[in-house]
C-alpha positions as a Markdown table, in Angstrom:
| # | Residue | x | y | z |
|---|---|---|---|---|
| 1 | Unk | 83.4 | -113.3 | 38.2 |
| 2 | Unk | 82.3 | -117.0 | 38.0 |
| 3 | Unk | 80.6 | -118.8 | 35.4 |
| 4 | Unk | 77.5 | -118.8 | 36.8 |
| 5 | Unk | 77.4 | -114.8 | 36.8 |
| 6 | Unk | 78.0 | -114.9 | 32.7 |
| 7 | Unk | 74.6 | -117.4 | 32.2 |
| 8 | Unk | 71.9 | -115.9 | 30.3 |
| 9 | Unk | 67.9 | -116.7 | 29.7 |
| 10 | Unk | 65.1 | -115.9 | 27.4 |
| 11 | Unk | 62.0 | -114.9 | 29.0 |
| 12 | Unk | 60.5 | -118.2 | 28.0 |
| 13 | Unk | 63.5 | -120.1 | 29.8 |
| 14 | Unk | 62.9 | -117.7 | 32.8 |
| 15 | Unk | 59.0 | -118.4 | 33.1 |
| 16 | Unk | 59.4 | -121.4 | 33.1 |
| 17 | Unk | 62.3 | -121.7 | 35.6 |
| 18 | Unk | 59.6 | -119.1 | 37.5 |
| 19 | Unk | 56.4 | -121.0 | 36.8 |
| 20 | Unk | 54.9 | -117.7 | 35.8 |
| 21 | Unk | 54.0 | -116.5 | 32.9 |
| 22 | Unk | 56.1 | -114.2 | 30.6 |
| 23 | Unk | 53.7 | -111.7 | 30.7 |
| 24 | Unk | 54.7 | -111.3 | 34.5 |
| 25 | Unk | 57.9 | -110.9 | 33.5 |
| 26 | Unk | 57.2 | -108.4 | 31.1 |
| 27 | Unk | 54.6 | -106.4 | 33.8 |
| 28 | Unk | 57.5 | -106.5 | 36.3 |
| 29 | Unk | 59.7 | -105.1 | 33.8 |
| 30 | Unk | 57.2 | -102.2 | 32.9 |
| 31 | Unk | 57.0 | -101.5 | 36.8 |
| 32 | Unk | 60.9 | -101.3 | 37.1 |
| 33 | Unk | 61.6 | -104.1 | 39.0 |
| 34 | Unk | 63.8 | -106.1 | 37.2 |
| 35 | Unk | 65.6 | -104.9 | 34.2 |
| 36 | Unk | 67.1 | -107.5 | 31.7 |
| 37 | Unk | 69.5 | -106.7 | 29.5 |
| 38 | Unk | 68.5 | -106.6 | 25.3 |
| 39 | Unk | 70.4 | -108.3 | 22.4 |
| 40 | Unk | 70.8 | -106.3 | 19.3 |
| 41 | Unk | 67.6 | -107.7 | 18.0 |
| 42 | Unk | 66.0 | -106.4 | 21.4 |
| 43 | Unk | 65.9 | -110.0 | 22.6 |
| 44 | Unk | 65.5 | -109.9 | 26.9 |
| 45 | Unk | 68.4 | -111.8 | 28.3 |
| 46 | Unk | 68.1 | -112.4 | 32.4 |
| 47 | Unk | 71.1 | -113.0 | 33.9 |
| 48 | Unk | 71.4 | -115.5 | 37.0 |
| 49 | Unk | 71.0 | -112.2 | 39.2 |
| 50 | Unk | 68.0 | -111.3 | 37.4 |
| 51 | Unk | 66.4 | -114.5 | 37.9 |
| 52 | Unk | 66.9 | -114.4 | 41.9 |
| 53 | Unk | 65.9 | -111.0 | 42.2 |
| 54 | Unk | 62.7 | -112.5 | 40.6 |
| 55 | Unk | 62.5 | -115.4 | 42.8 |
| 56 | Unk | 62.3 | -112.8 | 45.8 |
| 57 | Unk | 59.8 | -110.5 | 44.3 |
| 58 | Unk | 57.6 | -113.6 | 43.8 |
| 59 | Unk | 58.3 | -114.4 | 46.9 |
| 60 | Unk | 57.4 | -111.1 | 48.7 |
| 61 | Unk | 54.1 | -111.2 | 46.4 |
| 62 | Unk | 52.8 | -114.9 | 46.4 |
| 63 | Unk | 54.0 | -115.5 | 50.2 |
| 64 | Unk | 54.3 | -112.7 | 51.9 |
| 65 | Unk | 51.7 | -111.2 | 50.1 |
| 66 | Unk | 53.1 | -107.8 | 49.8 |
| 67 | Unk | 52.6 | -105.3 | 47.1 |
| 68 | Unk | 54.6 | -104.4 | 43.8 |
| 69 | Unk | 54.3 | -100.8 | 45.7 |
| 70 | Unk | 55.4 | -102.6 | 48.7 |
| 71 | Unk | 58.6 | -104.7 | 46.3 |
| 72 | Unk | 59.5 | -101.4 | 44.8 |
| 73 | Unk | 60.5 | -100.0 | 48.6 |
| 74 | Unk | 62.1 | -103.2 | 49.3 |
| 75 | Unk | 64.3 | -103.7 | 46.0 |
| 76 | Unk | 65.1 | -99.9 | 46.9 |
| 77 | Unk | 66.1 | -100.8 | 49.9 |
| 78 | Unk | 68.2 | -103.5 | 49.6 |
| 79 | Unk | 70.4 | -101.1 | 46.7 |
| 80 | Unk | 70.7 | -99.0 | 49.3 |
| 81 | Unk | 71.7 | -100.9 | 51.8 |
| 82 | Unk | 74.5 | -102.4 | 49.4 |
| 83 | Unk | 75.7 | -99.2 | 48.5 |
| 84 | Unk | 75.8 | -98.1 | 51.7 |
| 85 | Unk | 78.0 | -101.4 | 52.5 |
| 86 | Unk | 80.0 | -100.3 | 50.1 |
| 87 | Unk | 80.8 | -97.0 | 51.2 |
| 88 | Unk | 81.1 | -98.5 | 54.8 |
| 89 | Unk | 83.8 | -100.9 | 53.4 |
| 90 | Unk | 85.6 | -97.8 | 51.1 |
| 91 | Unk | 85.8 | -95.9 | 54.8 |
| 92 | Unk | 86.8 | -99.1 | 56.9 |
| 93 | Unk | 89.9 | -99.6 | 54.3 |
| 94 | Unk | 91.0 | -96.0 | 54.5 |
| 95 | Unk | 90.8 | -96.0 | 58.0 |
| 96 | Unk | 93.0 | -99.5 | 58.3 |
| 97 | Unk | 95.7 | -97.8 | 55.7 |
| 98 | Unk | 95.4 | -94.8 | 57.6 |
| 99 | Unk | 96.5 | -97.0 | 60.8 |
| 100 | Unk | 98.8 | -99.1 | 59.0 |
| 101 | Unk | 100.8 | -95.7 | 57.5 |
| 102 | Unk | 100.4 | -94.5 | 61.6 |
| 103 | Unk | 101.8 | -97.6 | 62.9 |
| 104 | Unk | 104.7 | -97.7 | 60.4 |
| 105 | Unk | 105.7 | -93.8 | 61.5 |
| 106 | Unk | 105.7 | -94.8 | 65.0 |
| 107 | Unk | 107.5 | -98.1 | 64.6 |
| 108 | Unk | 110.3 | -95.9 | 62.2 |
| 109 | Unk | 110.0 | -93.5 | 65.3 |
| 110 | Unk | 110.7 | -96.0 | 67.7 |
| 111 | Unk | 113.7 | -97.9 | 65.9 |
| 112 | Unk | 114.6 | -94.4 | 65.3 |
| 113 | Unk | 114.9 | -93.6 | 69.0 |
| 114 | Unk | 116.0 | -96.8 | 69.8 |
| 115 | Unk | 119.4 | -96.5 | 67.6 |
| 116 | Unk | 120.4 | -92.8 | 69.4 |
| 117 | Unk | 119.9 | -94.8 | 72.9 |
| 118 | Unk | 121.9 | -97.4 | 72.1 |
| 119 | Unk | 124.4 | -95.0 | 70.1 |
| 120 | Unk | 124.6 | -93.1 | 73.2 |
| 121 | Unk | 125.5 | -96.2 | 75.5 |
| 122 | Unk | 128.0 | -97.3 | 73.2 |
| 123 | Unk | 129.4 | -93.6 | 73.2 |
| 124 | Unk | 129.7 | -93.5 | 76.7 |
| 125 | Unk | 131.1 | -96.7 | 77.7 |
């Protein structure tokens, strides 16, 4: 985890990062969209994540002109799609180890097989 990742915002800080207005922030919070985390005084703190998930809502809204219908199926999406990355990558590892324990059978296999040739040149000669 770097640096970056451990940054935290007010809402003020993020609006105006955003050029919104907090209220935005607050709306998109109410619709699910972005969640920040609280301080014990209930304080929202965005993290660097937070912030560019809200650049691409704003951008889906002000340029592409889509929705916050249409942003709640994309943000769905894209956690699906990483989860589903995820699991791809979880089956793509066991697969390689499941290879890698194959190859090391047959190689032991081979060496194996190897050794009683050779043994039964050497017994012969």
């Amino acid at each position: 985890m770097d640096d970056e990742s451990k940054e935290f915002f007010s809402i003020g800080v993020v609006a105006q990062m955003l050029d919104v207005h907090p209220q935005t922030l607050r709306h998109y919070e109410r619709r699910g969209l972005v969640v920040p985390t609280r301080t014990e005084g209930n304080t929202r703190l965005y993290s660097r994540e937070d912030v560019n998930k809200l650049r691409m809502i704003l951008r889906l809204a002000n340029e592409l002109g889509v929705n916050l219908a249409g942003i709640e199926v994309v943000l769905n999406m894209r956690e699906k799609i990483k989860d589903l990355e995820a699991e791809r990558n979880q089956l793509v590892q066991a697969i390689f180890e499941a290879l890698r324990e194959e190859l090391q059978s047959t190689d032991s296999e081979v060496k194996n097989a190897l050794i009683r040739v050779q043994s039964g040149f050497l017994a012969k000669s």
